[in-house]
GUZA-657077 format. One line per field, with one value per residue (C-alpha): x, y, z; residue in three letters. Coordinates in nm, 2 decimals. Each point is the difference from the previous one (the first is absolute). Last residue first. Layout:
<rs>
X = X/... $
Y = Y/... $
Z = Z/... $
residu = Ala/... $
</rs>
This chain:
<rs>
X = 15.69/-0.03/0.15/-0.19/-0.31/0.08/0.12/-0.35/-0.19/0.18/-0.05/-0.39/0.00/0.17/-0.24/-0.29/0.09/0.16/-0.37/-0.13/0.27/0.01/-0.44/0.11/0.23/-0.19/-0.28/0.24/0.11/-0.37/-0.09/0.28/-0.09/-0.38/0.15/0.18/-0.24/-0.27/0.26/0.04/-0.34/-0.04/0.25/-0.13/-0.38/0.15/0.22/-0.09/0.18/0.24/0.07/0.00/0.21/-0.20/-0.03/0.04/-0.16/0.14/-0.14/0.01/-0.19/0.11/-0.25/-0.22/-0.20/-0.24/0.09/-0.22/0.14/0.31/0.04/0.13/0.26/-0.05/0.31/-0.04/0.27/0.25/0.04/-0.02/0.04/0.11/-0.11/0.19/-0.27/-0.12/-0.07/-0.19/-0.32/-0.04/-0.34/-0.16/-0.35/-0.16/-0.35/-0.23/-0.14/-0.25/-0.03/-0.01/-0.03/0.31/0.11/0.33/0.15/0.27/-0.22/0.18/0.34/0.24/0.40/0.27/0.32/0.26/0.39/0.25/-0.02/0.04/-0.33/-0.29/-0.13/-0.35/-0.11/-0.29/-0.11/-0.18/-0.30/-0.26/-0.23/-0.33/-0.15/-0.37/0.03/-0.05/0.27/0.08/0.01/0.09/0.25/0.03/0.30/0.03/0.31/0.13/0.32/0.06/0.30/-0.09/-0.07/-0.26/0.08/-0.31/-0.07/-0.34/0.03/0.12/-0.07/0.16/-0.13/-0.23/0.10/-0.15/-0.18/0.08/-0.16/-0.11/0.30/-0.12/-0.40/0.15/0.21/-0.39/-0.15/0.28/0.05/-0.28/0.14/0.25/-0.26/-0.15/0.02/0.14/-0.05/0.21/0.05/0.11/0.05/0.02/0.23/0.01/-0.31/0.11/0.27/-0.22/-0.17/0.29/0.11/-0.30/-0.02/0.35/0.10/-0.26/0.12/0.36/-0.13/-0.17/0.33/0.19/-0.28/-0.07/-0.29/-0.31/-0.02/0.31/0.00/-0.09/0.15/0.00/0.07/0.09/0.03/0.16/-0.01/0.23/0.02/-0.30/0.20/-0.11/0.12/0.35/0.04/-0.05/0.28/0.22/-0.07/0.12/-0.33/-0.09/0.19/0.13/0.29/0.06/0.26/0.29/0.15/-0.37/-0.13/-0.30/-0.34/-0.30/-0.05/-0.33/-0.01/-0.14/0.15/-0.03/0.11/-0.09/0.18/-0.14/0.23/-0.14/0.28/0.20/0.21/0.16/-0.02/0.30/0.25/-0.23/-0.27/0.27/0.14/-0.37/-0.06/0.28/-0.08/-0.33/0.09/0.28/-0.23/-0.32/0.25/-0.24/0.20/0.06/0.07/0.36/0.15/0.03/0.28/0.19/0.23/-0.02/-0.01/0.20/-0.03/0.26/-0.17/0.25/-0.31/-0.12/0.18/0.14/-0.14/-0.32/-0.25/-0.23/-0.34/-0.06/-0.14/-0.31/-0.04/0.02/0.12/-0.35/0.01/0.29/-0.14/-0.36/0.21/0.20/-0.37/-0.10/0.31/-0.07/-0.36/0.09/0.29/0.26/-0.14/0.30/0.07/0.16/0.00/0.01/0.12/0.10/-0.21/0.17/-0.23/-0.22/-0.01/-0.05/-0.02/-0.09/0.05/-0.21/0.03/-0.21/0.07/-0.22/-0.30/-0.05/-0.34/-0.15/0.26/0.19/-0.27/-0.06/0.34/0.02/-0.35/0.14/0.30/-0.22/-0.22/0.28/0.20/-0.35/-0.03/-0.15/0.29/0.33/-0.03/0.06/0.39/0.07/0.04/-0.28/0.02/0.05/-0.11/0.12/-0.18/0.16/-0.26/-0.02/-0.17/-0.37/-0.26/-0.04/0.07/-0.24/-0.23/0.04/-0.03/-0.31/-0.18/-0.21/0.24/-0.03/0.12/0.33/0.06/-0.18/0.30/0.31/0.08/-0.07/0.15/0.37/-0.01/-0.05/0.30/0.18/-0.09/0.15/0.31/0.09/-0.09 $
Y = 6.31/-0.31/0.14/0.33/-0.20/-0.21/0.35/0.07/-0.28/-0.06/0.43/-0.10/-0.28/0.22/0.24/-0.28/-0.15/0.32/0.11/-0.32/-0.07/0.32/-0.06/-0.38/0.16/0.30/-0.25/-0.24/0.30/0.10/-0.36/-0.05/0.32/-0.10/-0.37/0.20/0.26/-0.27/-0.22/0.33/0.05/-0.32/-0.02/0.32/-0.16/-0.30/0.18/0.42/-0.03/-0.24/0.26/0.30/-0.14/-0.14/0.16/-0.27/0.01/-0.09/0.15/-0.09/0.19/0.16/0.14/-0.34/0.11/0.31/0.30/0.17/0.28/0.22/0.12/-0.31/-0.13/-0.25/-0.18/-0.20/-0.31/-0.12/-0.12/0.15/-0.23/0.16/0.27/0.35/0.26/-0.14/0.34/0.19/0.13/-0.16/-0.16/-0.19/-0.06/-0.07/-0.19/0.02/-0.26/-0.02/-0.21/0.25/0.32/0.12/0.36/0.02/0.31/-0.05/-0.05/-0.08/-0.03/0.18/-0.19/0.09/-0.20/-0.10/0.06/-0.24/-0.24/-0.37/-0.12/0.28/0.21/0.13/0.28/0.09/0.23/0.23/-0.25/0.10/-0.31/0.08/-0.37/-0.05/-0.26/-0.38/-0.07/-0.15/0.29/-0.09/0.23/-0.12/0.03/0.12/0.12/0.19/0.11/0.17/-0.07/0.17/-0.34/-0.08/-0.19/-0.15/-0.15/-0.18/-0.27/-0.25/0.14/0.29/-0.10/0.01/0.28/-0.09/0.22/-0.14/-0.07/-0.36/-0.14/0.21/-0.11/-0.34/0.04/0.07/-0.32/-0.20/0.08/-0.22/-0.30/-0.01/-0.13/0.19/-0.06/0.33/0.27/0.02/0.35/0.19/0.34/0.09/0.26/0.08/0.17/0.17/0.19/0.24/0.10/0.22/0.12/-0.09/-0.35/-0.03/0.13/-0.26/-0.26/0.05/0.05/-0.30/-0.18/0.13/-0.05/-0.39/-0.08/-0.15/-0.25/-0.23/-0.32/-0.07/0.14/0.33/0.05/0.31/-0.02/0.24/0.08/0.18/0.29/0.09/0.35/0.03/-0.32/0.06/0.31/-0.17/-0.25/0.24/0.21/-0.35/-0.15/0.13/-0.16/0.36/0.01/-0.39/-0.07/-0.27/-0.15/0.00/-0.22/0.16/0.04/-0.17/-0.32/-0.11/0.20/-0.32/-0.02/-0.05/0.24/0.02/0.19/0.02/0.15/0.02/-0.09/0.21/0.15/-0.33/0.02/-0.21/0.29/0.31/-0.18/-0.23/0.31/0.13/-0.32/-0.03/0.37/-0.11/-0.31/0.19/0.25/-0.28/-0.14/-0.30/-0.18/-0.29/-0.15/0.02/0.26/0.06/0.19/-0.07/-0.30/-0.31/-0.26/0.22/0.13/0.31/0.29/0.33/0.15/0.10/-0.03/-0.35/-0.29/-0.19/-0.25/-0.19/-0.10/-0.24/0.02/-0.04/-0.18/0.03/-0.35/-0.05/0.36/-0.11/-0.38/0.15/0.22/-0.34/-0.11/0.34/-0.03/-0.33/0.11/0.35/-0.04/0.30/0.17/0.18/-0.05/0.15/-0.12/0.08/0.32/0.11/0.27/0.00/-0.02/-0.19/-0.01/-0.22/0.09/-0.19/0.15/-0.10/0.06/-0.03/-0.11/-0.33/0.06/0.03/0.03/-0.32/-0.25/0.31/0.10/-0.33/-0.04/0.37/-0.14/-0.30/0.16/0.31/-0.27/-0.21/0.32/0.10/-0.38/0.13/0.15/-0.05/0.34/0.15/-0.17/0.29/-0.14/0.32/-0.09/0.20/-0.07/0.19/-0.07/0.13/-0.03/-0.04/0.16/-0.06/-0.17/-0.40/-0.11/0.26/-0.11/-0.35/0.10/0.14/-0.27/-0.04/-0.26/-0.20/-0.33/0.08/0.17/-0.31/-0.27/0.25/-0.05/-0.36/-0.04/0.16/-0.26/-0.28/0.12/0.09/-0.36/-0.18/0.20/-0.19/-0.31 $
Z = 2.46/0.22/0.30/-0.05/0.02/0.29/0.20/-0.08/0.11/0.34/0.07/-0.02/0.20/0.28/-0.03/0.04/0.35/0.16/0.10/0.04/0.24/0.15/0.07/0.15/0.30/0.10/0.06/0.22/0.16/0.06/0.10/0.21/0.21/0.04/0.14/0.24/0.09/0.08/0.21/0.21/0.04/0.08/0.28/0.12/0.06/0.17/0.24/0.02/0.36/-0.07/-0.33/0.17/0.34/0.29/0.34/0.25/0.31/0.41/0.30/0.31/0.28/0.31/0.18/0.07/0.20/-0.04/0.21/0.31/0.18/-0.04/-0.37/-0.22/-0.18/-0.30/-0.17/-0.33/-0.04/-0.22/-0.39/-0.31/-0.32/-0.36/-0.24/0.12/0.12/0.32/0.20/-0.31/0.23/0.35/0.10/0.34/-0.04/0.31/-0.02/0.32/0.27/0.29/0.26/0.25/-0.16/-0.20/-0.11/-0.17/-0.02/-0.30/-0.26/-0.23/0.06/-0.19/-0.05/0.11/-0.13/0.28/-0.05/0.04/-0.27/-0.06/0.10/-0.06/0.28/-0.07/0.20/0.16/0.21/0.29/-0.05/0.31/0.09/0.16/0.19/0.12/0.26/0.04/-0.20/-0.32/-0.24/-0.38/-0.18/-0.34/-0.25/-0.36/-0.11/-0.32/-0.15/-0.25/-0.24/-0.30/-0.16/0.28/0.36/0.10/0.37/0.10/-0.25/0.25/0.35/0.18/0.21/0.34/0.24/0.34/0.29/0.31/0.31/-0.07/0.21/0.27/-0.04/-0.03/0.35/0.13/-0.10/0.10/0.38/0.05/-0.12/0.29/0.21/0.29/0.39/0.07/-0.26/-0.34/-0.06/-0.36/0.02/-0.39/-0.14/-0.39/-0.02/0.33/-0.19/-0.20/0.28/0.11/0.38/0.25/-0.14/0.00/0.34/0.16/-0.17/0.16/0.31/0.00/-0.14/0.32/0.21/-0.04/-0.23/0.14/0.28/-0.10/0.17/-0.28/-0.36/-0.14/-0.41/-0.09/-0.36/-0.22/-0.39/-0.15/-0.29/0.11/-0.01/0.33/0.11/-0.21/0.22/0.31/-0.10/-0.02/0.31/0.19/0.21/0.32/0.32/0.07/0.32/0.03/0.23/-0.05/0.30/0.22/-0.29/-0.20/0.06/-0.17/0.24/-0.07/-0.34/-0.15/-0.32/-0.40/-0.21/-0.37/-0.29/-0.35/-0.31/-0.31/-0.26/-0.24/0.29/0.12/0.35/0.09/0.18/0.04/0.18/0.18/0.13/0.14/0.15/0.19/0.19/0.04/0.17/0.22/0.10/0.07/0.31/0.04/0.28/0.25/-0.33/0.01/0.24/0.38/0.14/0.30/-0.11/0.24/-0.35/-0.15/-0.38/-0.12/-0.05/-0.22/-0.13/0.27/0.32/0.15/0.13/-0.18/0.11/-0.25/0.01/-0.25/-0.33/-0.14/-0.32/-0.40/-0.17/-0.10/-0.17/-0.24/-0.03/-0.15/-0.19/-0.16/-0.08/-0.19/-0.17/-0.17/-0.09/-0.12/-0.21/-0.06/0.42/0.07/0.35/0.31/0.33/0.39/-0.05/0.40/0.27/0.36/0.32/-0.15/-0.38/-0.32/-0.34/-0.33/-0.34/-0.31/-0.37/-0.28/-0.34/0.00/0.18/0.39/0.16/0.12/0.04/0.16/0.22/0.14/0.10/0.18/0.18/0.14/0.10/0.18/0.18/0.10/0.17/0.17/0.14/0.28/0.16/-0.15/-0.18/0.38/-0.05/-0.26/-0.37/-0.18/-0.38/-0.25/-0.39/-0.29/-0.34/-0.28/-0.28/-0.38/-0.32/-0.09/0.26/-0.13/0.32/0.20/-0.19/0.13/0.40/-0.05/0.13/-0.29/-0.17/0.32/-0.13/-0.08/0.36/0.16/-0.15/0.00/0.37/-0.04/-0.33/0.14/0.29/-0.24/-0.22/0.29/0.14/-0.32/-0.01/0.35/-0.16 $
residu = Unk/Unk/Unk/Unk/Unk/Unk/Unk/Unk/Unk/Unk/Unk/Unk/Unk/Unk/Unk/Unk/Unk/Unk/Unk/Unk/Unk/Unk/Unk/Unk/Unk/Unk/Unk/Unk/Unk/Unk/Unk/Unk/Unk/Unk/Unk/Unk/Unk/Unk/Unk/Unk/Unk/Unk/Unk/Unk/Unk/Unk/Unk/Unk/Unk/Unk/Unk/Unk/Unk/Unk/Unk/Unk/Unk/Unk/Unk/Unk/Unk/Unk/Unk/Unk/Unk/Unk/Unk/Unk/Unk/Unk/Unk/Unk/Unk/Unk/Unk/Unk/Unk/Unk/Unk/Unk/Unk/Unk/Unk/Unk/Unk/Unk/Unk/Unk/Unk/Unk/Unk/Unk/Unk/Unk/Unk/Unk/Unk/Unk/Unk/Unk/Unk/Unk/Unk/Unk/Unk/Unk/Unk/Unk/Unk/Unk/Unk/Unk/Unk/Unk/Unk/Unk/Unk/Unk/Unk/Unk/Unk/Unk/Unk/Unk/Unk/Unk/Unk/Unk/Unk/Unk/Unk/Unk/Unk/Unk/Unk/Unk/Unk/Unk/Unk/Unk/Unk/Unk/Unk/Unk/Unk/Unk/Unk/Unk/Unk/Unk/Unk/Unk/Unk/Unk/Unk/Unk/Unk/Unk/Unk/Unk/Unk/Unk/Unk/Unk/Unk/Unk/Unk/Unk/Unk/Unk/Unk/Unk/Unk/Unk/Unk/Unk/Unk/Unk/Unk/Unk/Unk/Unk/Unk/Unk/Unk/Unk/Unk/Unk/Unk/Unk/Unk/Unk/Unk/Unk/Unk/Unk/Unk/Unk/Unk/Unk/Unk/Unk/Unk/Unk/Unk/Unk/Unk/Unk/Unk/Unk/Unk/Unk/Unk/Unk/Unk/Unk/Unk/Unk/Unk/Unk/Unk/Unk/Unk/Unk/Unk/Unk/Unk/Unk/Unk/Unk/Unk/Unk/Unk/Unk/Unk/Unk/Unk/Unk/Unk/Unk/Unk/Unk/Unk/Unk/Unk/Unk/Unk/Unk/Unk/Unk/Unk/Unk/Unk/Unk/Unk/Unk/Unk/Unk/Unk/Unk/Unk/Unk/Unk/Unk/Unk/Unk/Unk/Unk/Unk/Unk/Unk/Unk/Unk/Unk/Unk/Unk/Unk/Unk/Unk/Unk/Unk/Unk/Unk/Unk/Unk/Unk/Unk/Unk/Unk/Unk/Unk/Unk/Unk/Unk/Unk/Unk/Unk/Unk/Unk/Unk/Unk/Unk/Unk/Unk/Unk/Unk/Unk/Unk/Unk/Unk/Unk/Unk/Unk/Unk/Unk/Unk/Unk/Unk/Unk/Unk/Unk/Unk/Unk/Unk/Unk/Unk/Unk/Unk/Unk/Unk/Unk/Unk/Unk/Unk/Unk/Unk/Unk/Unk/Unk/Unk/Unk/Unk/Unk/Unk/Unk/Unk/Unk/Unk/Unk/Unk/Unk/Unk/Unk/Unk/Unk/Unk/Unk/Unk/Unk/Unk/Unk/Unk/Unk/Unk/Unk/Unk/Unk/Unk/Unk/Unk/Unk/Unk/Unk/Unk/Unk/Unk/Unk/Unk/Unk/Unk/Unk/Unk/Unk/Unk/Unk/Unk/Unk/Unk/Unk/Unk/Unk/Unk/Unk/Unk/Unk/Unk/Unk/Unk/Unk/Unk/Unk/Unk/Unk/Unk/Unk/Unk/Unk/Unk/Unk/Unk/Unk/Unk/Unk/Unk/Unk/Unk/Unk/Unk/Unk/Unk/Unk $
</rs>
């Protein structure tokens, strides 16, 4: 019975994204490659008001029925005064795992307020300690700093990576045992924003009245630093007395920021009998903005050996309006030159600025030996010269007979002769 209601549940949250084809929300399935989706969620007691916790849950469960494809990865965060992995999962088969998600983030709640003696980091819990912990907090500095290790620990580098945080800044400080000097966001993931090689979301919740100062701040510095960053960074508020559907339209036009790499397709990769190589991929903008993509390389590293391959790319400044798309030929001269199977995976890096996703590529091609490569025609040819050959020998054959034929009739009749005289 009980898997009869997750089934049920599962069709209900899948039931208006299948029939909304034009919602977006099933392009963004078929989109190329895979994501890691990182979601963190504000657990301090002021999410309690308003059903802002409820609103954020709901909306995490719709987001996953919507979004998530087979291949992609999400990791759910919590924080208050401390910042914990709530879960990890690889998503092998969407519609199960899309219900255990729905469980994952259903599981989420605020915590209590918790008393602490001692000095940090050595608390010990008591109910008259005098420090306050829990989810009397927001401490932003010990989010940010969690998010930036599980950034390098489960983002899978061949995936897009999108991170959204959900929170109502009501009580952005940090605990009295623990002080926040700079609640901005690790230097490492700031780099990957303005290498739009991550997408954030700053999602603000009521009672929220805009964003707290720490992430305003934070904004701020980016828009007056690099342009090339804010492409990849939305502000995304949901105002009092709205429904959590109005936060989608703008976390599409994040999701849509991206400029994909489609291929390489069947038939779009040759490998010649001198070994060359060559790709064909295309680089298709999805944004709203005009995109330039610098190529510094590519390299192509094949299973089972240690050094990469270049190979050229063509062109390698890649000039995209929105909407827009262009072919990239990828080409290396006499790479492959033993016939067999080559397996493993094409590597882009680029200049700071836009890229295309996905940069890692597989790549797998065969380069055929002369006569699989020649096949029917060499067979022939082969069957041709055979037959030719036993003709000639069979040729060479019957004129030595007719040639030794008649002498040695001749040399019978005369030793008959002598034997009669």
């Amino acid at each position: 019975m009980r898997t009869v209601r997750r089934v049920v549940v599962v069709a209900l949250l899948l039931v208006p994204f299948l029939t909304a084809r034009a919602d977006g929300w099933e392009s963004l399935r078929d989109r190329p490659g895979n994501d890691d989706v990182f979601v963190m969620i504000d657990t301090s007691r002021a999410m309690v008001t308003a059903g802002s916790l409820e609103t954020v849950k709901a909306f995490a469960q719709d987001l996953f029925a919507r979004y998530l494809k087979d291949g992609d990865r999400v990791v759910l965060l919590a924080f208050d005064a401390e910042a914990r992995v709530h879960g990890v999962m690889d998503i092998a088969h969407r519609t199960r795992d899309v219900e255990v998600l729905r469980e994952m983030v259903e599981a989420i709640d605020v915590r209590r307020v918790i008393r602490y003696r001692g000095s940090w980091p050595d608390l010990t819990e008591a109910a008259d300690g005098p420090w306050i912990g829990g989810s009397a907090f927001s401490d932003y500095c010990e989010m940010w700093r969690l998010s930036g290790r599980v950034l390098q620990a489960y983002g899978d580098p061949s995936h897009r990576q999108t991170f959204l945080l959900f929170t109502t800044g009501a009580s952005s400080s940090s605990p009295e045992y623990r002080s926040c000097s700079d609640p901005r966001p690790p230097a490492a993931l700031i780099t990957r924003l303005r290498e739009n090689r991550l997408r954030l979301g700053l999602v603000t919740i009521p009672p929220a009245n805009g964003l707290p100062p720490p992430l305003r701040s934070f904004v701020e510095q980016m828009a007056t630093q690099s342009r090339t960053g804010i492409e990849s960074l939305k502000v995304i508020e949901l105002q009092a007395g709205r429904s959590r559907a109005d936060l989608a339209p703008k976390l599409l036009e994040l999701l849509n920021s991206r400029v994909d790499l489609i291929g390489p397709e069947k038939g779009s990769l040759s490998v010649n009998g001198q070994g060359d190589v060559r790709v064909w991929v295309t680089a298709a903008n999805r944004s709203a903005a005009p995109r330039t993509i610098y190529v510094r390389s590519a390299a192509l590293h094949l299973d089972g050996t240690a050094s990469p391959l270049p190979l050229v790319v063509t062109p390698s400044v890649i000039r995209l309006d929105p909407g827009d798309s262009a072919v990239v030929t990828l080409s290396g001269a006499a790479l492959l030159t033993r016939s067999g199977r080559y397996r493993g995976r094409v590597v882009f890096q680029f200049e700071a600025g836009a890229r295309f996703d996905p940069a890692i590529v597989p790549f797998d091609a065969a380069k055929e030996s002369w006569l699989e490569h020649h096949g029917v025609t060499a067979r022939w040819t082969l069957l041709i010269a055979a037959a030719l050959s036993t003709c000639a020998i069979a040729r060479l054959v019957v004129d030595k007979t007719r040639t030794i034929g008649p002498a040695c009739s001749w040399r019978g009749a005369r030793r008959d002769r002598r034997g009669r005289s």
